[in-house]
Each structure stands twice: as C-alpha cells, then as structure tokens.
C-alpha positions in Angstrom: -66.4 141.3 -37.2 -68.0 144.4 -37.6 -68.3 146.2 -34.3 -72.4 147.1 -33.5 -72.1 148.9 -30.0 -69.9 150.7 -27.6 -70.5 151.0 -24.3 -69.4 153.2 -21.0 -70.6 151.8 -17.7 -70.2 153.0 -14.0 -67.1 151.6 -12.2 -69.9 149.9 -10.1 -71.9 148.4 -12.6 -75.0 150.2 -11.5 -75.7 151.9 -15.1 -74.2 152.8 -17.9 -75.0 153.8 -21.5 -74.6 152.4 -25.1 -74.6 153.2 -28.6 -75.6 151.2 -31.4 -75.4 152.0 -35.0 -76.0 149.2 -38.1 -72.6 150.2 -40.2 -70.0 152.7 -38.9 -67.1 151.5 -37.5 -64.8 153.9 -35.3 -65.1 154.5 -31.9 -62.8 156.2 -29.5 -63.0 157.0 -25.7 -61.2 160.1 -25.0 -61.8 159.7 -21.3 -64.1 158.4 -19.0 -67.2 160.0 -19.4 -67.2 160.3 -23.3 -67.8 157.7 -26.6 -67.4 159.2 -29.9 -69.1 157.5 -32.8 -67.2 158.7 -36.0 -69.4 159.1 -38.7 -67.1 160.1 -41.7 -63.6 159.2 -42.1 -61.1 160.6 -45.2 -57.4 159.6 -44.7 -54.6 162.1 -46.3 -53.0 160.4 -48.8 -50.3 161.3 -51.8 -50.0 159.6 -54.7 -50.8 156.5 -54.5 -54.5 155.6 -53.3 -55.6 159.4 -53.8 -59.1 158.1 -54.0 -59.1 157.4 -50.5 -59.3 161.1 -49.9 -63.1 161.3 -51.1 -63.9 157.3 -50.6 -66.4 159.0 -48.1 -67.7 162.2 -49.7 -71.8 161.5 -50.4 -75.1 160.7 -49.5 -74.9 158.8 -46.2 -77.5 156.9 -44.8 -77.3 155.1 -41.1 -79.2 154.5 -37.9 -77.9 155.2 -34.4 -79.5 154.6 -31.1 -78.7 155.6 -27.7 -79.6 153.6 -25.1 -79.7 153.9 -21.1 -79.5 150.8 -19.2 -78.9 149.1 -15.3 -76.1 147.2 -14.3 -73.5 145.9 -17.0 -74.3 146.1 -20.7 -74.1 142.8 -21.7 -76.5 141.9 -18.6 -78.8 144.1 -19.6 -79.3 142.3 -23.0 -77.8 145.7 -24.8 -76.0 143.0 -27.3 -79.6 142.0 -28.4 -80.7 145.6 -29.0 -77.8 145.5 -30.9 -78.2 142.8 -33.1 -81.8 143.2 -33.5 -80.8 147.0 -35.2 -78.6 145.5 -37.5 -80.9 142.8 -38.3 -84.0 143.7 -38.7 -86.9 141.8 -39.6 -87.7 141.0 -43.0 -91.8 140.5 -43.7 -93.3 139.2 -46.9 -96.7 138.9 -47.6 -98.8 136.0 -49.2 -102.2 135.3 -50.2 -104.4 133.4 -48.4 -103.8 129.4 -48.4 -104.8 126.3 -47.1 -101.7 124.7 -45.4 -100.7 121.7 -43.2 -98.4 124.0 -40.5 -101.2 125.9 -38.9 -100.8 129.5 -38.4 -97.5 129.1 -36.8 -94.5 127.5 -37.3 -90.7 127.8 -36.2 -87.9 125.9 -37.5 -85.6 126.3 -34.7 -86.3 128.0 -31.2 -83.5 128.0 -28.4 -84.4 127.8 -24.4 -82.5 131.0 -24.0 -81.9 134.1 -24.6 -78.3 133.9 -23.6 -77.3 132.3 -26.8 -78.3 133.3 -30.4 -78.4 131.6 -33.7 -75.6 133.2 -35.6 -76.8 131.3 -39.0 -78.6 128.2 -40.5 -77.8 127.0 -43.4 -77.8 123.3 -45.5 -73.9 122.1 -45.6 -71.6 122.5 -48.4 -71.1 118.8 -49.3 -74.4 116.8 -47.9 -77.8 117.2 -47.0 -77.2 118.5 -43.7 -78.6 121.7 -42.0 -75.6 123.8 -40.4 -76.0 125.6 -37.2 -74.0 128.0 -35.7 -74.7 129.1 -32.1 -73.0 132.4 -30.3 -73.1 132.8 -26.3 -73.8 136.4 -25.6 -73.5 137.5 -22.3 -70.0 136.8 -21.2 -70.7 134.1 -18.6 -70.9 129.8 -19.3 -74.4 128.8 -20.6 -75.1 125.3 -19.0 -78.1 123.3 -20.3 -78.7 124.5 -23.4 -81.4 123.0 -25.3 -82.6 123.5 -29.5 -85.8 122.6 -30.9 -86.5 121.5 -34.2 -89.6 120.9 -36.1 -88.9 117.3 -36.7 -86.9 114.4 -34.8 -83.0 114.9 -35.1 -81.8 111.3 -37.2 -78.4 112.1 -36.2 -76.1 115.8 -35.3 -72.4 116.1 -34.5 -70.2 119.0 -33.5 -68.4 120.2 -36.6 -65.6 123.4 -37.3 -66.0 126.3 -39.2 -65.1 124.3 -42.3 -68.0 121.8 -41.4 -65.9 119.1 -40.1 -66.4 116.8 -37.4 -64.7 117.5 -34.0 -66.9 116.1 -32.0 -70.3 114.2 -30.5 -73.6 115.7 -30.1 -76.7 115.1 -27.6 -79.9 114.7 -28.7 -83.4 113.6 -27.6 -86.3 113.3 -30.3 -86.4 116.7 -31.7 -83.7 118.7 -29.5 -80.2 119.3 -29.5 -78.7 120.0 -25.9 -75.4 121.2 -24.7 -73.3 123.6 -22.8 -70.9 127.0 -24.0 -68.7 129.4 -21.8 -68.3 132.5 -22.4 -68.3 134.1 -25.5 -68.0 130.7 -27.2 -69.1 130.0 -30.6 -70.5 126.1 -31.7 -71.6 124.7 -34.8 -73.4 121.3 -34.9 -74.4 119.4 -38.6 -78.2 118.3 -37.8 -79.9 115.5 -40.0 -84.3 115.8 -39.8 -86.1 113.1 -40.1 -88.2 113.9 -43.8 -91.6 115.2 -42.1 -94.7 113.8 -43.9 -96.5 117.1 -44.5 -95.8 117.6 -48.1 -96.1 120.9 -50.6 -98.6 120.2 -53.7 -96.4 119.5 -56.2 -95.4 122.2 -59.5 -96.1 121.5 -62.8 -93.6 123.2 -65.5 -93.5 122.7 -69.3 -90.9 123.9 -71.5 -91.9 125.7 -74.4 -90.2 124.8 -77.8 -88.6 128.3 -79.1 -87.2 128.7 -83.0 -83.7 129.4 -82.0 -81.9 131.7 -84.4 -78.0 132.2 -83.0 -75.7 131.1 -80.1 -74.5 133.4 -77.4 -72.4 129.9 -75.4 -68.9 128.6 -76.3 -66.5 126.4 -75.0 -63.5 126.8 -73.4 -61.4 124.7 -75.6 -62.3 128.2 -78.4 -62.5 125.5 -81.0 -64.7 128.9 -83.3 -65.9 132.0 -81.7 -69.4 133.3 -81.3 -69.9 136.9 -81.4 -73.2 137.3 -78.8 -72.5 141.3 -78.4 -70.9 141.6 -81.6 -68.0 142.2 -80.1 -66.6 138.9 -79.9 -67.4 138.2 -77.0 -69.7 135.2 -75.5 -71.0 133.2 -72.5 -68.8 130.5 -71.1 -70.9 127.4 -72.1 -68.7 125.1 -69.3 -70.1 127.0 -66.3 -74.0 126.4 -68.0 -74.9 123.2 -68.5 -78.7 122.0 -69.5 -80.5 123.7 -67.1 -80.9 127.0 -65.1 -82.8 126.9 -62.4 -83.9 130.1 -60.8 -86.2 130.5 -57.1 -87.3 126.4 -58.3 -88.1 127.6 -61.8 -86.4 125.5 -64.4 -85.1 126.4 -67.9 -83.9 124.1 -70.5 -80.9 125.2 -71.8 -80.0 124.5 -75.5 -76.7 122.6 -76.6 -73.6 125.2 -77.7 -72.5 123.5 -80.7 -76.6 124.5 -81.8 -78.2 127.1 -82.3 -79.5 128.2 -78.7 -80.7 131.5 -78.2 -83.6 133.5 -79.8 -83.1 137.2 -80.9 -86.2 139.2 -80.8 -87.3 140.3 -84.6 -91.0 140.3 -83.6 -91.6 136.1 -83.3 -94.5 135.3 -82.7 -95.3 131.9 -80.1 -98.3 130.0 -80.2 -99.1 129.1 -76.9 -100.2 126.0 -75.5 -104.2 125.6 -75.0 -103.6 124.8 -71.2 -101.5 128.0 -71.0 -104.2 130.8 -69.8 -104.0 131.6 -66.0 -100.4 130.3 -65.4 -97.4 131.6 -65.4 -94.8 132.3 -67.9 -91.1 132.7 -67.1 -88.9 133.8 -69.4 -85.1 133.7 -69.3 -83.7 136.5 -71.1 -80.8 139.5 -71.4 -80.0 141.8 -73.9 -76.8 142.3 -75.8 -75.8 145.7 -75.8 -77.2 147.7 -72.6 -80.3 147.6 -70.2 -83.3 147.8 -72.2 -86.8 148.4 -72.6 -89.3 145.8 -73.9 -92.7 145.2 -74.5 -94.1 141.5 -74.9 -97.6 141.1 -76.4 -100.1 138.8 -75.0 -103.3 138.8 -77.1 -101.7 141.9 -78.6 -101.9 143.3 -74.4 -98.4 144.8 -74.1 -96.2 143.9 -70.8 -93.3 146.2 -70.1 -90.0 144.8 -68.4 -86.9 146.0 -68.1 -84.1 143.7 -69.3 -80.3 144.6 -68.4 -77.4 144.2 -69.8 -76.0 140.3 -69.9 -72.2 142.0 -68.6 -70.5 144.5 -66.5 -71.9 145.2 -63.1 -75.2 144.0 -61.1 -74.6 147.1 -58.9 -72.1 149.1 -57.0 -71.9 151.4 -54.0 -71.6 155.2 -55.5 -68.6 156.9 -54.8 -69.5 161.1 -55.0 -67.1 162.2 -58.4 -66.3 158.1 -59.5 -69.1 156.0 -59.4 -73.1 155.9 -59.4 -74.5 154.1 -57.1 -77.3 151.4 -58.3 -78.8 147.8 -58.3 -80.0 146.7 -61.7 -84.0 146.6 -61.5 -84.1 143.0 -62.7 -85.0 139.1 -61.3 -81.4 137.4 -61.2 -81.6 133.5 -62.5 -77.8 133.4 -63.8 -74.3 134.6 -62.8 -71.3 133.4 -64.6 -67.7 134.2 -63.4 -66.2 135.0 -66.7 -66.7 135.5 -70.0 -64.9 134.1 -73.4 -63.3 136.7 -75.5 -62.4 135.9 -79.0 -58.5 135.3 -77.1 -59.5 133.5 -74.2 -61.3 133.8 -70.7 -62.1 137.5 -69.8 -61.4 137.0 -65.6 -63.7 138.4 -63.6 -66.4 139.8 -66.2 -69.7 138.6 -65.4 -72.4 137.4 -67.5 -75.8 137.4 -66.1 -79.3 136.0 -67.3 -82.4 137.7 -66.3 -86.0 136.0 -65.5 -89.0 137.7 -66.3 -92.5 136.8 -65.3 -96.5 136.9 -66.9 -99.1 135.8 -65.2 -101.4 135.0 -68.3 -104.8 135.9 -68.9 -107.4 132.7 -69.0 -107.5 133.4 -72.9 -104.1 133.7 -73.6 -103.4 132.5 -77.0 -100.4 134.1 -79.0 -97.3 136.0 -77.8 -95.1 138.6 -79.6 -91.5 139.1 -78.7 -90.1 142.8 -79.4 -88.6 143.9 -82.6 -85.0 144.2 -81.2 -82.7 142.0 -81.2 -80.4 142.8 -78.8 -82.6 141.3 -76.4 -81.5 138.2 -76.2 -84.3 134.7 -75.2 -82.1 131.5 -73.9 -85.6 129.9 -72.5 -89.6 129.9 -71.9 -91.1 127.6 -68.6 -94.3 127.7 -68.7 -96.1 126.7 -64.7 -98.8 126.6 -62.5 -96.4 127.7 -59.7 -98.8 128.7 -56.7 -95.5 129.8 -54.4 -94.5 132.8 -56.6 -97.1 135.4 -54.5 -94.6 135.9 -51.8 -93.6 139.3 -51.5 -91.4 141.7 -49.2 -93.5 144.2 -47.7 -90.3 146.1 -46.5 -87.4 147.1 -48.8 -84.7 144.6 -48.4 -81.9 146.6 -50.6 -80.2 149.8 -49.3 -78.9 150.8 -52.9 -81.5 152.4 -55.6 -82.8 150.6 -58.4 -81.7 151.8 -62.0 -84.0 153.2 -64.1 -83.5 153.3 -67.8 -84.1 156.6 -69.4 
C-alpha cells in the first residue's frame, strides 16, 4: 500500500510533526530529529534495465504538506489529513431538477471517525453492495454502527475474495460491529429496493446502411481487413450490444456487414428527433482524427481516436509522451485478430460521441473519410447526461490532434 505520511513525535507524545504527500514514496530518518521526503529517485544500472537511469527525468507534479500537531499522530487524526490529500473531493455540477431525495442525501455514513470506508462497490457475482471498512487510529473500535439509505434485507462478513466468513448484525437500516486495531472488515449488504424511482429513458436505435465489417471470429474462418492491414476487432469479446454510461448501441451481426465508413451518407432523421440526444459509437481506422458531422448542414467538430494502440501513458523525458486520448470511452477489447491469430494485449477501443440536436433537426451528414469508422447511432431523451466535473479528475494532458 502506498505509504501517504511520515511522522516524528516526541518521546512523550506531547507533539510531533508529519508530512504528507499524494504519490512519492521514500522516506528515511537519518536520526531523531529529521524526515527526509525523497522526491526523485534514478538507480545506477548497466546493461540490462538502462532505462531505469532516466525512469525519473521530467515534468513532476506533486503536493506535500507539513503539518504540526499534539500528542501522537494517529491521535491527532493526522491519518485523515492524509487520506483526505490523496483523495480529494471530486464535484460535478447539474442543472436544476425536481427530485424525490431532497437536497441531501448519503448512501452510507459511519458513527465514527475512527473507522473509514476504504471502498463500496456492487459484488463480482451477485447483486450485492461490497463494503470494506479500515480502523485508523491504532486502538479497538467497539460499537461500530453504518447507516444506509434503505433497510438492510440481509449482510454477512465476507473475505477479500467476497466470501463468506462470517455473521453480520443488523437493525432496520444499520450495520453494527466491533474492530481492533488497525483491522480491516468487509461485509456483502443486500437493500431493500427503495420506492423512489428515476423517470425512465427512452432510446431508439437508428437503422444505418452498413457498408463493411471491422468484427471476426476467433475460429478465422476469413479475415476482415478493418485497418487495411489485416487486422480486425475480436467479434467474441462484443456481442449485440455496447452499452456505454446506460447508453445502449445495437451491435450488428459479424458474418454481415456491420460498420458504416464515412463517404458523406447522409441520415434522415426521425421526426421526433429535434431536442434529444444523439450518440454515436464510432473510431477511425488509421489514427486520431478530425471530423465534422452536419446537422441541418450546422457542422459539429469531435475528435475521434484511433480504434488501437494506447488510451494513454505516463511520459517518460527521451522515450515516451505523456497523454490521455481526448475522447468518451464506450468500448475496450483485450486483443485484437491479426490475419494469423489473436494479437495479445493490443487493444481495440470504440469511441462515443454526443449531439444534443436542435428542435428542427432534420438530416445529418457523416464526413467524407472513411477511416472513420460508425458501428452504431442511439438516438434518446436522456435527461442524466448534464452531469459534469467541475474539477479536473485526470493528472495526464489530453492529446490534441494537430
């Protein structure tokens, strides 16, 4: 586990002083009254790993705080300074709404501040929610008690690989039990389905001329060329729908033609279609690219990426640039099919793209390339798509296409 604080305190306990930082890693203590922070670290190496020798030459970018504090760290709550640095909130903004949950509303709170919700998440094989709790003060917790929005149906103690290892306590809507110290515990907590429901979302497929395939299967009965290279999506890891942030795409079958290659189509769109939204599943073939789609002959710009290689990488000053691809994921596959078999461990990736329509949108125009690639159109009246992040959430730059 990555280490988020040091700390020196008096022999006493009457004070001491911490550091926290959100991503290096080596500390030392040469003596008593000093903690060293090491900010860049280059081993010596000979021939083999000679990379290793620059793996930290570059633009660095952290956050460090120093921090005073009575009696012993962990008393002081120096570990929740800590974790709140390297985990900072994320806010998102949303238009104005009507909405059954008031103006607030918590999924989970905990009686404590002793212990800490190290994650939530559903479980891997059932409908479960997965909680993992952390004690963080170095001392037993007695009485510990979780609420939940809704009445617990049923919750057990379970491992880190979500089995069950033991019983769990519960009354109406919380969760009780005790920890010692430093002790992790996950419970597997069934809600009972709460009668406040979401308006629903309408979505229609739109009907596209397909002209070429870009899937195959992996018996490689015949090979489809999608890059003109041979190479092609791996039609077993697809199936007949993509669904992307609850937006669904029909998928075409492989042994048809399922993909549409720009050459300037033009779509007829349906009379209903002004003032939703249309989503658009696409890639291009070759490298990231510019496009312009025509709505009432009103061009909208995207970017669309590259369906292979790399979503992004950490630069590495003399190797390696250092970008995220400025694009909505919807697909990732593991591997791709070569004309000789599965290509391990090269991606394939489809991109969704977004128009919110005009109230008089009639007719759309695709680009004249056809390298950009169109697997699907949803067309929907999806009101939940206004949420934004009103703080940057990645640390690595976008890519800009020249």
């Amino acid at each position: 586990m990555r280490t988020t604080m040091a700390d020196i305190t008096a022999p006493d306990n009457s004070y001491g002083i911490s550091i926290l930082n959100d991503c290096k890693y080596g500390w030392d203590k040469p003596n008593d009254h000093t903690l060293r922070l090491t900010l860049l670290h280059a081993p010596t190496t000979k021939e083999r790993y000679k990379y290793q020798e620059e793996q930290d030459f570059g633009h660095h970018t952290f956050t460090y705080s120093i921090v005073g504090h009575q009696n012993e760290a962990l008393q002081a709550g120096i570990s929740h300074l800590a974790e709140s640095l390297n985990s900072q909130l994320a806010v998102f903004t949303t238009p104005k709404h009507k909405g059954a949950l008031g103006k607030e509303y918590s999924f989970v709170k905990v009686n404590t501040p002793q212990v800490a919700v190290r994650s939530l998440k559903k479980a891997e094989d059932s409908d479960l929610y997965i909680i993992r709790f952390y004690e963080m003060q170095g001392k037993a917790a007695k009485q510990i008690e979780v609420t939940f929005p809704a009445n617990i149906e049923s919750a057990y103690e379970v491992n880190g690989i979500e089995e069950k290892i033991g019983n769990a306590t519960i009354h109406s809507n919380k969760l009780s039990f005790d920890m010692t110290a430093y002790q992790p515990k996950t419970f597997a907590v069934r809600l009972q389905k709460s009668n406040v429901r979401a308006a629903p979302i309408q979505y229609t497929p739109l009907q596209l001329a397909f002209n070429n395939k870009a899937f195959t299967p992996d018996n490689f009965g015949y090979t489809v060329s999608f890059d003109k290279k041979g190479n092609s999506f791996a039609a077993e890891l697809i199936g007949s729908e993509i669904t992307s942030s609850n937006i669904p795409f029909k998928i075409g079958h492989y042994e048809e033609k399922h993909v549409l290659k720009c050459k300037g189509d033009t779509i007829r769109l349906p009379q209903d279609a002004g003032g939703k939204k249309l989503y658009i599943l696409a890639t291009s073939t070759d490298q990231d690219r510019k496009a312009s789609i025509l709505i009432n002959e009103k061009p909208y710009d995207f970017e669309i990426p590259y369906y292979s290689g790399f979503y992004g990488q950490w630069g590495h000053t003399g190797v390696s640039e250092g970008y995220i691809r400025n694009a909505s994921l919807a697909y990732v596959g593991s591997h791709r099919h070569a004309e000789k078999g599965n290509d391990t461990y090269i991606y394939t990736y489809m991109y969704k793209l977004c128009i919110e329509l005009p109230k008089d949108a009639r007719t759309l125009i695709l680009p004249k390339d056809e390298n950009i690639a169109i697997f699907a159109m949803t067309l929907s009246d999806n009101y939940i798509d206004k949420v934004n992040a009103a703080n940057e959430l990645r640390t690595l730059p976008k890519r800009t296409i020249k």
